[in-house]
C-alpha positions as CSV (number, residue, x, y, z in Angstrom):
1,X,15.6,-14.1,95.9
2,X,18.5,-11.5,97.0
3,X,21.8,-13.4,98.4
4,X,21.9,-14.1,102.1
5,X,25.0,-12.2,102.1
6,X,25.2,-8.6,102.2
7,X,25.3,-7.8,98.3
8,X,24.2,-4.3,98.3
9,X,28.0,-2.6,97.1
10,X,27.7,-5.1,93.9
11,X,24.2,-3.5,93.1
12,X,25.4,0.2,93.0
13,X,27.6,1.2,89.8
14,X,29.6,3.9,92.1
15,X,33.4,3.7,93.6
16,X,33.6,2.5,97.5
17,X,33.9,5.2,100.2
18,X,37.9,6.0,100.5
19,X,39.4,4.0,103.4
20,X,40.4,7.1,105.9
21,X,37.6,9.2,108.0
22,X,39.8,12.1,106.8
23,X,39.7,11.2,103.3
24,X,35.6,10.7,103.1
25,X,34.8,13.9,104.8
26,X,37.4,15.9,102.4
27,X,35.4,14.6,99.1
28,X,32.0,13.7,100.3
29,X,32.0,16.3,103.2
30,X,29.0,15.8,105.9
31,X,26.2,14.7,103.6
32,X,27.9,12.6,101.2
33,X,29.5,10.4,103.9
34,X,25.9,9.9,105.5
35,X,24.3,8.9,102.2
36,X,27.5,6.3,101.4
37,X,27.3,4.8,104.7
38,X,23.0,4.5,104.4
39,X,22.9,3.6,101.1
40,X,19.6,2.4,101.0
41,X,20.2,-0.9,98.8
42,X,22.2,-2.4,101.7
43,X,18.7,-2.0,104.1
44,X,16.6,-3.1,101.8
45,X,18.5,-5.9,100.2
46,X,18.5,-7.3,104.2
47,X,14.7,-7.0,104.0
48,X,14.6,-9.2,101.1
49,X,17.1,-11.5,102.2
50,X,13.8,-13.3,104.0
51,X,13.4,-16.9,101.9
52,X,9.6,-15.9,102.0
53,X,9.4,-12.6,100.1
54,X,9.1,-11.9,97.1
55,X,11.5,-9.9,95.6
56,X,10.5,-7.3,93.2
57,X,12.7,-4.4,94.5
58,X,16.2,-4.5,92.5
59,X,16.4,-4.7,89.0
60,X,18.3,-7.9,88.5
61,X,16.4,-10.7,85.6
62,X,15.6,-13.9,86.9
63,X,15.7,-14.8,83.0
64,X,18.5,-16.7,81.3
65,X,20.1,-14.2,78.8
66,X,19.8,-15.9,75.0
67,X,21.5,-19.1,74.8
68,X,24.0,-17.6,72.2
69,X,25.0,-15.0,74.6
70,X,25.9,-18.1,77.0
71,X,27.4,-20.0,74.5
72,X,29.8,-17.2,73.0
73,X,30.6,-16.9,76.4
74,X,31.5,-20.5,76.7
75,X,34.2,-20.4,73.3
76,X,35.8,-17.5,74.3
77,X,36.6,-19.2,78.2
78,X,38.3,-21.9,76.1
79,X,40.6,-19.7,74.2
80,X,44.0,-18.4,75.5
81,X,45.5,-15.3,75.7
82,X,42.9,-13.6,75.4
83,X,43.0,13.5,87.4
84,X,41.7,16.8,87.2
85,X,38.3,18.0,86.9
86,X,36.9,21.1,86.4
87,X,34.7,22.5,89.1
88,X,31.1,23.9,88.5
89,X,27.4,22.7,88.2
90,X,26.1,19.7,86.8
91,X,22.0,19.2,86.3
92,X,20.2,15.7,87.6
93,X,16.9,15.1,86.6
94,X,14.8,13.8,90.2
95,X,14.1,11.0,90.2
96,X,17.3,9.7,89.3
97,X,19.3,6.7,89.6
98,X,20.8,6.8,93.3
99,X,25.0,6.3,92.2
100,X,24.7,9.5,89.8
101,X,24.5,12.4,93.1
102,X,27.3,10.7,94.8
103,X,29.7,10.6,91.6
104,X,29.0,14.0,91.1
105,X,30.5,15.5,93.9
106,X,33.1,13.4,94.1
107,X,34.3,15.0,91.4
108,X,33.9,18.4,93.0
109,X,31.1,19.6,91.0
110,X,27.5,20.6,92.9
111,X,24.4,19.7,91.8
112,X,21.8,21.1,90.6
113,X,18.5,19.6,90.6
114,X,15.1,20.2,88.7
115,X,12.0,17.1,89.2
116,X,9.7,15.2,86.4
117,X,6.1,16.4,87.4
118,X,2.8,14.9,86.7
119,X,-1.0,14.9,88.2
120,X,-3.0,12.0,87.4
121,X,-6.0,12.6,85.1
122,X,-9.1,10.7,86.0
123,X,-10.4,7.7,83.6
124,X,-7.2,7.9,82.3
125,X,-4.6,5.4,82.9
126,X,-1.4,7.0,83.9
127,X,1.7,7.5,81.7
128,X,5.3,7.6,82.2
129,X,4.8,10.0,79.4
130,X,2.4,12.5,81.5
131,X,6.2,13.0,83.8
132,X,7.5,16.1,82.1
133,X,9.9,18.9,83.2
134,X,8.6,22.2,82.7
135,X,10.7,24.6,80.1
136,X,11.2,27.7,81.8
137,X,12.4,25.7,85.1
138,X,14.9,23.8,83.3
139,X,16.2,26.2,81.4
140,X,16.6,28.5,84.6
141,X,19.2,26.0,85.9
142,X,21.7,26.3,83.1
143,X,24.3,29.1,83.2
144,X,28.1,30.0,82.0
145,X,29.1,27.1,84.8
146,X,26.8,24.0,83.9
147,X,29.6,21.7,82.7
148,X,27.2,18.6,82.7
149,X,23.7,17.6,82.8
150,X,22.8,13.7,82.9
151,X,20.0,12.4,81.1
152,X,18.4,9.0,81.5
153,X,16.2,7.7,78.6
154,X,14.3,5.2,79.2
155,X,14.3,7.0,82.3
156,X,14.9,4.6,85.7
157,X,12.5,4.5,87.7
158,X,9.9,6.2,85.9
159,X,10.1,4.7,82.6
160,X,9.8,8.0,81.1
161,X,11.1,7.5,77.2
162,X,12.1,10.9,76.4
163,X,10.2,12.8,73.2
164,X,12.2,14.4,70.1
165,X,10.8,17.7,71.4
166,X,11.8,17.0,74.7
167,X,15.4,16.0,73.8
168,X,15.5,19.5,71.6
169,X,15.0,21.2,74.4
170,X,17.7,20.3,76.6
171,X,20.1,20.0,73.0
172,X,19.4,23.6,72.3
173,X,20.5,24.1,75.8
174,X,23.6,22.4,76.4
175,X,25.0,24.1,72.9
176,X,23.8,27.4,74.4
177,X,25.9,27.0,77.5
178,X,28.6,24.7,76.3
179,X,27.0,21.9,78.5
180,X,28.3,18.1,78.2
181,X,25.2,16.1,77.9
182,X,26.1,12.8,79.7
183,X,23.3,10.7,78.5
184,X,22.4,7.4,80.4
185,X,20.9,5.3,77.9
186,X,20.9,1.7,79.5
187,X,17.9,0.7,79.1
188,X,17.5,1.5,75.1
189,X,16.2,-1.7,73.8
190,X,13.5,-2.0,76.1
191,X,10.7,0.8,74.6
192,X,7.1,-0.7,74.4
193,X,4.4,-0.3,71.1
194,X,3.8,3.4,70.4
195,X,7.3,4.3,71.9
196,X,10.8,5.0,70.0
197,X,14.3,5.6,71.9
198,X,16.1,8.2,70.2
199,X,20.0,9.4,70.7
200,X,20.6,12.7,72.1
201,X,23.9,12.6,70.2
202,X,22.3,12.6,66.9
203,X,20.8,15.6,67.2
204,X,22.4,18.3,65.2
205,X,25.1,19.8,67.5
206,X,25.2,17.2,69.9
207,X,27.7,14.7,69.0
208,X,30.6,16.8,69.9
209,X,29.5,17.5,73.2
210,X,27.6,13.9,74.3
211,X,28.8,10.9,76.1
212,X,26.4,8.2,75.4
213,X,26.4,5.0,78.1
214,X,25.3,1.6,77.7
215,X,25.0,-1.6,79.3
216,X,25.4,-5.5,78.7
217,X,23.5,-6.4,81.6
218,X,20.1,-4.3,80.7
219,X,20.5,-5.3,76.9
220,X,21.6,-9.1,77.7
221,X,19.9,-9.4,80.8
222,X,23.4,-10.3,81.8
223,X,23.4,-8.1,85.3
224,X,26.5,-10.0,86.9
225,X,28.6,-9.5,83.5
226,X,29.7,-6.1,85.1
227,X,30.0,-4.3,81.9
228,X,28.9,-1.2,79.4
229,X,30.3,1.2,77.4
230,X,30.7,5.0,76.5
231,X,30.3,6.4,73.2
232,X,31.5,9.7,71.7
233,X,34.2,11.9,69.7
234,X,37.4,10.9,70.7
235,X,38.2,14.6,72.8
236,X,35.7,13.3,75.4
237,X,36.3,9.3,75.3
238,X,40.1,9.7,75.8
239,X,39.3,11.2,79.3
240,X,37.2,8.4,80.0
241,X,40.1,5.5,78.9
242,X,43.0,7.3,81.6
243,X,40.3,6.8,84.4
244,X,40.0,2.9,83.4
245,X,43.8,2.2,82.5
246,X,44.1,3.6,86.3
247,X,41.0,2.5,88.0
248,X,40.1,-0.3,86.7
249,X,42.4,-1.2,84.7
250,X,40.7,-3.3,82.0
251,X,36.8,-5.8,82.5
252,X,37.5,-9.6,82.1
253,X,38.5,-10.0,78.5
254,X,36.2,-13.3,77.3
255,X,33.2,-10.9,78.8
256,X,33.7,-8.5,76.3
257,X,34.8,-10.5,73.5
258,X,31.5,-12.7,74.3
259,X,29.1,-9.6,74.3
260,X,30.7,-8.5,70.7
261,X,29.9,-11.8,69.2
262,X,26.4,-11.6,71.1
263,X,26.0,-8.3,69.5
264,X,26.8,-9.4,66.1
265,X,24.5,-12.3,66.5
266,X,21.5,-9.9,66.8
267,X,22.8,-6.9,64.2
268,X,22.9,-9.5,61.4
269,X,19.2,-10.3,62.1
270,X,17.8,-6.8,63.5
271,X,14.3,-7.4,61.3
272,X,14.0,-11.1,63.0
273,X,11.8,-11.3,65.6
274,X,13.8,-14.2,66.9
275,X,16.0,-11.3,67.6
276,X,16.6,-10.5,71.4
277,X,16.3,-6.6,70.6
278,X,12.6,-7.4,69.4
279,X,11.8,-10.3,71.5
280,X,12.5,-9.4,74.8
281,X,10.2,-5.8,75.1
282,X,7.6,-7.9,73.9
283,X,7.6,-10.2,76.4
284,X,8.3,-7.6,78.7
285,X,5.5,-5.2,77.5
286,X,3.2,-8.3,78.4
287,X,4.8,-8.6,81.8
288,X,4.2,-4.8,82.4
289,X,0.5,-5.1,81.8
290,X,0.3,-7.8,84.1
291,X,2.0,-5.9,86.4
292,X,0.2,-2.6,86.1
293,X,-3.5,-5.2,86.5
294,X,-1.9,-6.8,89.5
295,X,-1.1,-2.9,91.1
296,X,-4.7,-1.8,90.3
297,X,-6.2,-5.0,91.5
298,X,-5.3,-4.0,94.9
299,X,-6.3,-0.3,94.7
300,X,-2.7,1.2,93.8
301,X,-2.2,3.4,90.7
302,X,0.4,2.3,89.1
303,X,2.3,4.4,86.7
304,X,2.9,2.5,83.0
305,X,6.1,2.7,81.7
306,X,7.1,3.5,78.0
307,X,10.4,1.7,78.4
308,X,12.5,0.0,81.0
309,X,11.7,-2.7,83.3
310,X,10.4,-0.7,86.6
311,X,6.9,0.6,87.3
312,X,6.1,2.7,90.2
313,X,2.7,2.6,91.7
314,X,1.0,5.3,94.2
315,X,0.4,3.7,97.6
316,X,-1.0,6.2,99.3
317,X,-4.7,5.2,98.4
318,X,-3.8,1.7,100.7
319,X,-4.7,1.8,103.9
320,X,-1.6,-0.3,105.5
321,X,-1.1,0.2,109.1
322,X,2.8,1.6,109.8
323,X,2.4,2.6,113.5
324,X,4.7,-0.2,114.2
325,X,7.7,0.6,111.7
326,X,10.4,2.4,113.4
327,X,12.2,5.4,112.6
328,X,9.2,7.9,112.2
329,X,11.3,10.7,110.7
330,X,11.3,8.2,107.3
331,X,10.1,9.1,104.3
332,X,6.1,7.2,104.4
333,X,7.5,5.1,101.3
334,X,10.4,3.7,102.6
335,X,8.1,2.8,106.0
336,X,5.4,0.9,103.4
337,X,8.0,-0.8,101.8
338,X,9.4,-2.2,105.1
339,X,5.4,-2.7,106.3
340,X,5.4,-4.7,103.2
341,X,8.2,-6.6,103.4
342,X,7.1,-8.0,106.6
343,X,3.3,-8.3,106.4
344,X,2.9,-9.4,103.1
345,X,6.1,-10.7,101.8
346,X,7.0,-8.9,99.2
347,X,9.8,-6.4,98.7
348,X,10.0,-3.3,96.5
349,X,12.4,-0.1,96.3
350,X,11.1,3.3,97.4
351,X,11.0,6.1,95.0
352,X,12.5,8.4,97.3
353,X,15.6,6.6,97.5
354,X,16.3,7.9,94.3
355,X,15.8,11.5,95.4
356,X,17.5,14.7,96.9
357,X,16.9,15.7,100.5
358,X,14.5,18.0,99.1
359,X,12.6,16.4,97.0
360,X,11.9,13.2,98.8
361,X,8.9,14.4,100.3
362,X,7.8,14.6,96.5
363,X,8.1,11.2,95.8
364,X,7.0,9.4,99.0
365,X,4.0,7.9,98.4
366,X,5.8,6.1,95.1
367,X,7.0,2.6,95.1
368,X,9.0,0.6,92.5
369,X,8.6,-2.5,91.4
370,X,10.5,-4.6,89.3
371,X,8.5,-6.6,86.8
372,X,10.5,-8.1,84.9
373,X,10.5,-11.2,87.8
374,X,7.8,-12.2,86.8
375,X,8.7,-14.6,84.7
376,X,6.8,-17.3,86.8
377,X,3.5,-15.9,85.9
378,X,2.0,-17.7,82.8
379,X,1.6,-14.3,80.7
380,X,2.9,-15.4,77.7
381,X,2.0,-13.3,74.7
382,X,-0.6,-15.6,73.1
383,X,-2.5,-15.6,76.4
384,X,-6.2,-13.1,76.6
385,X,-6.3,-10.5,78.9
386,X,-6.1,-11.2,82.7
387,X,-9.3,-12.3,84.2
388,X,-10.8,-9.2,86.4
389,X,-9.4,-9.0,90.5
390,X,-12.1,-10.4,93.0
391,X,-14.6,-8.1,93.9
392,X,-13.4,-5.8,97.3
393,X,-15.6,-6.1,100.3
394,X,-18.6,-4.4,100.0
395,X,-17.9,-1.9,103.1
396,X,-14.1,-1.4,101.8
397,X,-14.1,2.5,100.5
398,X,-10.8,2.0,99.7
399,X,-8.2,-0.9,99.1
400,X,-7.2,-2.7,102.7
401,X,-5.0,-4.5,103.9
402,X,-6.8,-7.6,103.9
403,X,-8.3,-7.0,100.9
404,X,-4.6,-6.9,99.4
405,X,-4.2,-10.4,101.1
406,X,-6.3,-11.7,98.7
407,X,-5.8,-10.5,96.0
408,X,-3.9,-11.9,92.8
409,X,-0.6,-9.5,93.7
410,X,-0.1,-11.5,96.8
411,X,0.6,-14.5,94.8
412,X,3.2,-13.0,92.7
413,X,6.2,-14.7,94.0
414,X,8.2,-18.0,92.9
415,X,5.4,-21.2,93.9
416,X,8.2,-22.4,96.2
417,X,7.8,-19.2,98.6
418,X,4.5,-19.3,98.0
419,X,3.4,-22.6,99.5
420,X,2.2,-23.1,103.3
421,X,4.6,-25.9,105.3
422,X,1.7,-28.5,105.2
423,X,1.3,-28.4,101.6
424,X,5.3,-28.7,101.1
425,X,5.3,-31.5,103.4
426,X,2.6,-33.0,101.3
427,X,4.2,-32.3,98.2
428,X,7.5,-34.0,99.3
429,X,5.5,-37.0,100.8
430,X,4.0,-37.5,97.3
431,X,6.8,-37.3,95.4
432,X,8.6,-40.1,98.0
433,X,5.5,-42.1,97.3
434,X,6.0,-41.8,93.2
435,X,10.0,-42.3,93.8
436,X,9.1,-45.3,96.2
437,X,6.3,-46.6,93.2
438,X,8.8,-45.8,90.0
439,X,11.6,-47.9,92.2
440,X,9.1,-51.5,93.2
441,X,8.1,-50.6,89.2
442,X,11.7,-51.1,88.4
443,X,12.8,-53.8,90.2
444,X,10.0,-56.1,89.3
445,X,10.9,-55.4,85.7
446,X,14.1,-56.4,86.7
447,X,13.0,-59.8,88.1
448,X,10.7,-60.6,85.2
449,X,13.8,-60.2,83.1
450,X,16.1,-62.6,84.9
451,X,13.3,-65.1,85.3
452,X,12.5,-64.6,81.5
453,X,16.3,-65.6,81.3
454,X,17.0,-68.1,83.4
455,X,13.5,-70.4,81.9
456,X,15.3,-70.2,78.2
457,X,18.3,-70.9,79.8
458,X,16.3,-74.1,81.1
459,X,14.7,-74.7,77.7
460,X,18.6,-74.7,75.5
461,X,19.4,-77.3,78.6
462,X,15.9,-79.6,77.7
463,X,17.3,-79.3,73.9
464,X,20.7,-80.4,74.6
């Protein structure tokens, strides 16, 4: 469950607003400082702060990383000693992660935005695959002043794992226009069966002009490590190190030296499928399934993912009453998610968080979900197929909310939040009773014992 404290700036990888009013309006201007000071993590991290929801909103693993990860961590804590930018346009693909808007124009560039489409096909189960951005509209928002576009593959929160032709497409582009690709590649070892993540910067071309990013926590599932990485040619990289030497300065040392030896670990052994590269898509592939039958069960359409850990479902089929939710001018997903939180305990993110003014009216009946928490659900890989949901109610039309009450999604959570009072208090009450019985069990061993001693004690006397 999220912290009781207010965690919501650790969540976000984006700088803090500057100190001064002045300051904030100069870089941000009107809009910016609006979406820095309403940053929706912060509202719905409070939401989930509730002991009794179920949190399935932020992507943060409630696995232990690989015990070698944790152990390399361990020898290295015992060791010691260890500008100017140019202004113009930069293209973000909607939906997109929420800290990438903000960073852009704080660096004085505008953006420029262009939206994954899809329409689900009936008696088909619905891709991340079917998202796809039309050619002629992308390559309408390139010109002589697109300095950047940002790519995200496997794509957050769609799960979208980008195609070679797709990736041509926007390569041919950027070396058309001179563009920097920027390419968000986080989540790269999680791409399910039929899938393949491939780099951007090793298409022909590309390398020169491509800054690949990556991340311990989504590869480790090491989220509170804090740290990633940038790849590319050194004319592009030595930008990046003046920005750390005089931002951050440096990430704590026996971090990084831990995640190198973590990463040579699972290099040496790439073919194993002990190792964590193979193992953990696998297990997560099993928990998206699960997922995506949980989603369905209740009469949401849920959109499967190719890579990542996030699925985002269509709720506008559920008929969930939101006349009490406040702030009517909200998007309808981010009042569900609150009508959620409350009613039925469970907390997600909504998709048009992760959207532009203008297109959050696209994404609004989409909710994301976060399934790799479900680690309490026995779905390991050797298991069959989830039984079938419980047959709806014979008037229902469409999924209801107390249909959804019953069903198998509601009892996603850890048991401990799942539990009524009277069955904790009879839980405790039983365990007393076992401590209580283990104890008397003890202590009459213990008398048996001395009595055993002291009668041969008695007997060596007699002999004597």
């Amino acid at each position: 469950m999220a912290d009781t404290r207010d965690p919501g700036q650790l969540l976000c990888g984006r700088p803090q607003a500057p100190r001064t009013q002045a300051s904030l309006q100069l870089r941000l201007g009107q809009e910016g400082r609006k979406k820095v000071q309403n940053d929706f993590r912060i509202e719905f991290t409070k939401l989930a702060a509730d002991p009794s929801v179920v949190n399935l909103g932020q992507g943060l693993p409630d696995i232990s990383p690989p015990l070698y990860v944790k152990e390399e961590l361990s020898k290295i804590a015992a060791i010691d000693s260890l500008n100017q930018y140019t202004r113009g346009f930069v293209i973000i693909i909607v939906p997109f992660y929420d800290c990438y808007e903000p960073m852009v124009k704080m660096a004085g560039a505008t953006p420029v935005y262009i939206s994954l489409r899809s329409k689900p096909v009936d008696g088909k189960k619905w891709s991340s695959s079917d998202w796809t951005l039309d050619p002629k509209e992308l390559a309408s928002k390139f010109n002589s002043k697109t300095k950047a576009i940002i790519l995200n593959t496997p794509h957050n929160p769609i799960g979208k794992v980008y195609t070679k032709e797709e990736l041509q497409l926007i390569a041919d582009l950027c070396i058309k226009y001179d563009t920097l690709c920027i390419s968000d590649e986080v989540y790269e070892w999680l791409v399910y069966t039929g899938n393949k993540h491939l780099k951007i910067a090793t298409f022909p071309g590309m390398w020169e002009r491509t800054i690949t990013i990556g991340s311990a926590g989504k590869t480790f599932s090491v989220t509170g490590w804090k740290l990633g990485w940038s790849i590319g040619p050194y004319h592009l990289i030595k930008h990046l190190q003046t920005v750390q030497q005089n931002s951050l300065y440096t990430c704590a040392t026996p971090l990084q030296e831990a995640l190198a030896q973590a990463f040579w670990t699972d290099m040496k052994r790439m073919d194993d499928p002990e190792c964590y590269f193979n193992s953990l898509p696998k297990e997560l592939e099993v928990k998206r399934d699960w997922m995506a039958h949980l989603l369905e069960s209740v009469g949401l359409k849920p959109v499967v993912p190719d890579g990542g850990y996030f699925i985002i479902a269509d709720v506008s089929l559920l008929d969930a009453d939101l006349s009490d939710m406040k702030n009517s001018n909200e998007p309808y997903d981010y009042k569900f998610v609150k009508w959620m939180t409350k009613n039925k305990k469970l907390s997600a993110i909504p998709v048009s968080a992760f959207c532009n003014k203008e297109t959050k009216l696209q994404f609004e009946k989409f909710v994301r979900f976060c399934f790799i928490k479900l680690n309490q659900i026995n779905c390991s890989s050797s298991q069959t197929a989830p039984k079938p949901p419980k047959q709806r109610g014979e008037n229902c039309s469409s999924c209801c909310s107390s249909c959804w009450e019953a069903s198998d999604l509601h009892a996603i959570g850890d048991p401990d939040t799942r539990v009524s009072s009277e069955e904790e208090e009879e839980a405790e009450a039983e365990a007393e009773a076992e401590a209580e019985a283990e104890k008397k069990k003890k202590k009459k061993k213990k008398k048996k014992k001395k009595k055993k001693k002291k009668k041969k004690k008695r007997k060596r006397r007699r002999k004597r």
